[in-house]
C-alpha positions in Angstrom: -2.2 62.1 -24.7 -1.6 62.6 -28.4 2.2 63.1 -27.5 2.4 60.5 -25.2 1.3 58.2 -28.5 3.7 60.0 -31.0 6.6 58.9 -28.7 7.4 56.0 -29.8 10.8 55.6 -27.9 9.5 56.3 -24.5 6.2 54.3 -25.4 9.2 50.9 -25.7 10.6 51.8 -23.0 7.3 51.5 -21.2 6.4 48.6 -22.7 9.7 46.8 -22.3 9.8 47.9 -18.3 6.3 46.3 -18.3 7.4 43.3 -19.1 10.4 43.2 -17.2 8.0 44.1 -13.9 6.0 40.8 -14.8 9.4 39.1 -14.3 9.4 40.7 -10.8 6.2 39.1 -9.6 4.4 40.6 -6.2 1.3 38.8 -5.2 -0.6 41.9 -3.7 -0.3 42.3 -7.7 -1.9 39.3 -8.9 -5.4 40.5 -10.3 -6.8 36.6 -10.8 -6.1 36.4 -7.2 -7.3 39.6 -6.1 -10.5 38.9 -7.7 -11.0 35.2 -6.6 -10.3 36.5 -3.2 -12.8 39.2 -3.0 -15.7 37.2 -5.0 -15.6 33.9 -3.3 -13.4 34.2 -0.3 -12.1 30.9 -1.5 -9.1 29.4 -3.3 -11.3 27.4 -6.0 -11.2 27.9 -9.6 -13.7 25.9 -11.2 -17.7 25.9 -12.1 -18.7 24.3 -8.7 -20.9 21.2 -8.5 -24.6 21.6 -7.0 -25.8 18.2 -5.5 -30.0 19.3 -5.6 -31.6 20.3 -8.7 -33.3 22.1 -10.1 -31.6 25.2 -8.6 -33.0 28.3 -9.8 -31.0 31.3 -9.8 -32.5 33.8 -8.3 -32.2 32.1 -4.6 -28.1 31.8 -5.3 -25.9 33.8 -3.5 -22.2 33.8 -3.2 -22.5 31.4 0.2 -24.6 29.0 -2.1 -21.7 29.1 -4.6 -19.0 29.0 -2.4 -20.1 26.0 -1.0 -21.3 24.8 -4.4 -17.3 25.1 -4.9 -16.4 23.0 -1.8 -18.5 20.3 -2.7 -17.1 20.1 -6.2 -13.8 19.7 -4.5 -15.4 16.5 -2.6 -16.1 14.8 -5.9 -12.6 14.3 -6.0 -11.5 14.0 -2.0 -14.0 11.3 -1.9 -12.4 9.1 -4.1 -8.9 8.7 -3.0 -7.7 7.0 0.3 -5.1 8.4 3.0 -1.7 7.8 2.5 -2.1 7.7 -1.4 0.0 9.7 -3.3 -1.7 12.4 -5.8 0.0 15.2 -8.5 -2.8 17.8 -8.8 -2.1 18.8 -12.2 -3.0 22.8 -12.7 -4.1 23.0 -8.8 -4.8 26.9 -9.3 -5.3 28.5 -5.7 -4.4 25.3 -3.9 -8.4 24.7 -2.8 -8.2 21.6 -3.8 -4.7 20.7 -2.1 -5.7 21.4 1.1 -9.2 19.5 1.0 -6.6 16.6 0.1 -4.2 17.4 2.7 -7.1 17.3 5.2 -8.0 14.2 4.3 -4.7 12.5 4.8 -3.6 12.4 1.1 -0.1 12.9 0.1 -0.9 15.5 -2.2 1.4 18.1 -4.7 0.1 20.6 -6.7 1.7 21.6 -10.5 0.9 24.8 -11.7 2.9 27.4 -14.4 1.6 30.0 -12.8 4.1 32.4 -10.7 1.2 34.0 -8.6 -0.7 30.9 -7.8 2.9 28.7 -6.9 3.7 31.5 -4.2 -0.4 31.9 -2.8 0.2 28.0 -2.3 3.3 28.3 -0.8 2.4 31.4 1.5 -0.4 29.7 2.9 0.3 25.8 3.0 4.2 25.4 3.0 4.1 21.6 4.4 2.3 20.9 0.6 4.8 20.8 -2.2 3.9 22.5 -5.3 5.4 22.6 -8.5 5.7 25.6 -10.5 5.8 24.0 -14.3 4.0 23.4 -17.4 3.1 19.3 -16.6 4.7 18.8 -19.9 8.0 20.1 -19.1 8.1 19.3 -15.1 9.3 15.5 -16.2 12.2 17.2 -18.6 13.5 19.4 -15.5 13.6 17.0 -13.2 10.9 18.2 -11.0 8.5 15.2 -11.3 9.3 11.6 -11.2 6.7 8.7 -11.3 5.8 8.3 -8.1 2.5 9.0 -7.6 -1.0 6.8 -7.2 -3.4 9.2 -8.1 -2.9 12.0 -11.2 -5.5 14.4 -10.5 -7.0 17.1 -13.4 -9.8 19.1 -11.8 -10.9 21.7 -15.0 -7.4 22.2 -15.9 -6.8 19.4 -19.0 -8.1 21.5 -21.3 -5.1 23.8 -21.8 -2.5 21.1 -22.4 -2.2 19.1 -25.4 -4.4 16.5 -25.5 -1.6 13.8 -26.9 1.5 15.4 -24.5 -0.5 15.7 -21.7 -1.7 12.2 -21.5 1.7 10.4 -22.4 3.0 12.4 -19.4 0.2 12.0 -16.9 0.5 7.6 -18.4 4.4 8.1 -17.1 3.9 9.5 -13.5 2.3 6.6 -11.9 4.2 5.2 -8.9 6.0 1.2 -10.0 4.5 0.2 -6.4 0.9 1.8 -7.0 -1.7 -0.8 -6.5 -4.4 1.4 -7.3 -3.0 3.8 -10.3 -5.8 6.4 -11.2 -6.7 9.2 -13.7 -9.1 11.0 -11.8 -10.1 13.9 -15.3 -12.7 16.3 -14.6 -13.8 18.6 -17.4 -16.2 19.8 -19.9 -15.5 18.9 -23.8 -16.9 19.9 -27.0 -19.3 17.6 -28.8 -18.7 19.4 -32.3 -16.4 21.6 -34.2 -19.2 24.0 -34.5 -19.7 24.8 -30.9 -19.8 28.8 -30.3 -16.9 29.0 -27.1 -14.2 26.5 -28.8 -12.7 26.1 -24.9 -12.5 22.1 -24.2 -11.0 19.1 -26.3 -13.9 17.7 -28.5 -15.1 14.9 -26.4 -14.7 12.3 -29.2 -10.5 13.4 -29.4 -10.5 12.5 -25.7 -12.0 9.2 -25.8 -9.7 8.4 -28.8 -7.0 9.8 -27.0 -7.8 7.7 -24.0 -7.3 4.2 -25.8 -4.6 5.4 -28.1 -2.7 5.7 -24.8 -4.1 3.0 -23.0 -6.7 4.4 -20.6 -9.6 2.3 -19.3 -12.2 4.2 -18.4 -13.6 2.9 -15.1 -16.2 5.5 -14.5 -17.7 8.4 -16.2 -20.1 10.8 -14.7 -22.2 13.3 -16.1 -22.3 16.4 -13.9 -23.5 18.9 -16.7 -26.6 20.0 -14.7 -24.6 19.9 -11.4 -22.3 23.0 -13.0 -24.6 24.6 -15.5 -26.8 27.0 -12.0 -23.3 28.6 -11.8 -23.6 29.6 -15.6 -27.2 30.6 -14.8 -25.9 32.7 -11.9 -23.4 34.5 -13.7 -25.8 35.0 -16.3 -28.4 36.7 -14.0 -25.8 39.3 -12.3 -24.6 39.8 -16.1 -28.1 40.8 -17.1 -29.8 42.4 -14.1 -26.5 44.3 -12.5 -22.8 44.6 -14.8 -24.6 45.4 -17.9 -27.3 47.8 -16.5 -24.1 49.7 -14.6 -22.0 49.4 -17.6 -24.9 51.3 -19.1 -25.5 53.6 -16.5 -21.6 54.7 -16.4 -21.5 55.5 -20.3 -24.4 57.6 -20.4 -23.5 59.8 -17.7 -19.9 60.1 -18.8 -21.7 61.0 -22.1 -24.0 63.4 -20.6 -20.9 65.1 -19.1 -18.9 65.3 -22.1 -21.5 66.4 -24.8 -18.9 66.4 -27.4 -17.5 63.3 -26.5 -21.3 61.9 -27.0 -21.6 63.4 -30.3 -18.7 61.6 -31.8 -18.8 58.2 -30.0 -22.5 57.6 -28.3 -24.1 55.9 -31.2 -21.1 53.9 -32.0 -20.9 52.9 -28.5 -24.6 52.5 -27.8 -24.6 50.0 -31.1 -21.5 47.9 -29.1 -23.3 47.3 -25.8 -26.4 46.5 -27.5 -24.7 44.3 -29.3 -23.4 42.4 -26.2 -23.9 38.4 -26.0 -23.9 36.3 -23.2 -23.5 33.0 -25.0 -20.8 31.8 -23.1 -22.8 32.5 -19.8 -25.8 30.7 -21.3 -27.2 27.4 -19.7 -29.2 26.5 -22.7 -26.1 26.9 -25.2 -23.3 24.9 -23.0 -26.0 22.2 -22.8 -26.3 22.4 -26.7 -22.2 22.2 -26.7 -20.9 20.8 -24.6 -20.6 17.9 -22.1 -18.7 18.1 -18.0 -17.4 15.2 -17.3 -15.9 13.1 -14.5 -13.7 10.6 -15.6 -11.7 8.0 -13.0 -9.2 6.3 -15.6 -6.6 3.8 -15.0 -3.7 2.8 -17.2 -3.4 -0.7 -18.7 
């Protein structure tokens, strides 16, 4: 091993064909996909939405969020109308694509991702996706505004808040009748919040009449989401971290010199383990998830 490190001109090379490989992209590769797959047996990427509270954990199981996922996906479906035109914007696996498709929409996914552009393709070819940053998909030539519907289901928060909405305000079809924003996220509520994931609410809003948004409906589905925290939060607790425990201490117990140099020193890091961002109480302390249907003026 300690060669292997010393070697500095075989370690680049390593590196650099590592890279090069990522350039060469298989999906049997993909691990977001691969995991995704195996979990959920789905192609959602989001928090899920659970219509009947309270939910308490413990009587969750991957069916309940599974279809906690689906029905997340119907917030949206529900509010568009056949024939309509909609740009999913960051449409990850293509779940919500094909709830679209099914219900008659004229729907396109965006997404930068290499892995996620061929699952779509692979398994939906009649939908058209885009593989593109939204902010760059206008400068290519890949997007023109044509659409009645702009669609951002948890995916807003990684583009710029200013970039992202003078592009999404430039897509909308001349001929729409009906243009919509249809934005839904979670967003800060202060600087000081603990995960710093999600535009602070109050840059959002600002954002929204700088580029002239109306908001036609916002809906607060923070409780809806937060039993999938609480979920992940249990298996944390009561099943990775007990294993994780279980594994070092038996590879310790087989390497009793191994143990005398690095079991305290790891013992001190697991204990000092926090599930904050898994947390019901804190998100709700945080953070706000938000439905927004916007239309431009």
């Amino acid at each position: 091993m300690f060669a292997r490190l010393l070697n500095l001109p075989a370690m680049w090379r390593f590196v650099r064909s590592h890279r090069a490989d990522r350039n060469i992209w298989d999906p049997a590769n993909d691990l977001e996909l691969a995991l995704y797959a195996s979990v959920f047996g789905n192609n959602f990427l989001h928090y899920g939405f659970f219509p009947n509270l309270p939910v308490d954990p413990e009587t969750i199981s991957l069916a309940t969020v599974r279809q906690a996922m689906n029905d997340y996906a119907s917030l949206l479906v529900e509010r568009l109308q056949p024939a309509e035109r909609a740009l999913d914007i960051g449409c990850g696996m293509g779940g919500l694509l094909a709830r679209l498709a099914q219900a008659g929409v004229r729907a396109t996914g965006l997404t930068p991702n290499n892995a996620q552009t061929a699952h779509i393709r692979a398994n939906w070819p009649d939908i058209p996706v885009i593989n593109s940053t939204l902010e760059a998909a206008p400068e290519k030539g890949l997007v023109r505004p044509e659409y009645d519907v702009l669609i951002n289901a948890e995916s807003f928060q990684y583009i710029d808040l200013n970039a992202g909405m003078t592009t999404v305000r430039s897509l909308f079809a001349a001929d729409a009748t009906n243009p919509r924003w249809l934005c839904i996220d979670y967003f800060r509520l202060n600087e000081g919040a603990r995960n710093k994931s999600g535009h602070l609410l109050r840059d959002f809003e600002a954002g929204l009449e700088k580029h002239g948004f109306t908001v036609r409906e916002r809906v607060d589905v923070t409780e809806n989401v937060l039993p999938s925290l609480a979920y992940g939060r249990m298996l944390a607790k009561r099943l990775a971290l007990p294993l994780l425990h279980f594994s070092v201490d038996k590879f310790f117990l087989r390497h009793p010199w191994l143990a005398y140099l690095f079991q305290d020193w790891t013992n001190t890091k697991l204990e000092g383990v926090r599930l904050d961002t898994l947390d019901p109480d804190v998100f709700r302390r945080d953070k706000r998830y938000l439905l927004f249907t916007l239309t431009p003026r």
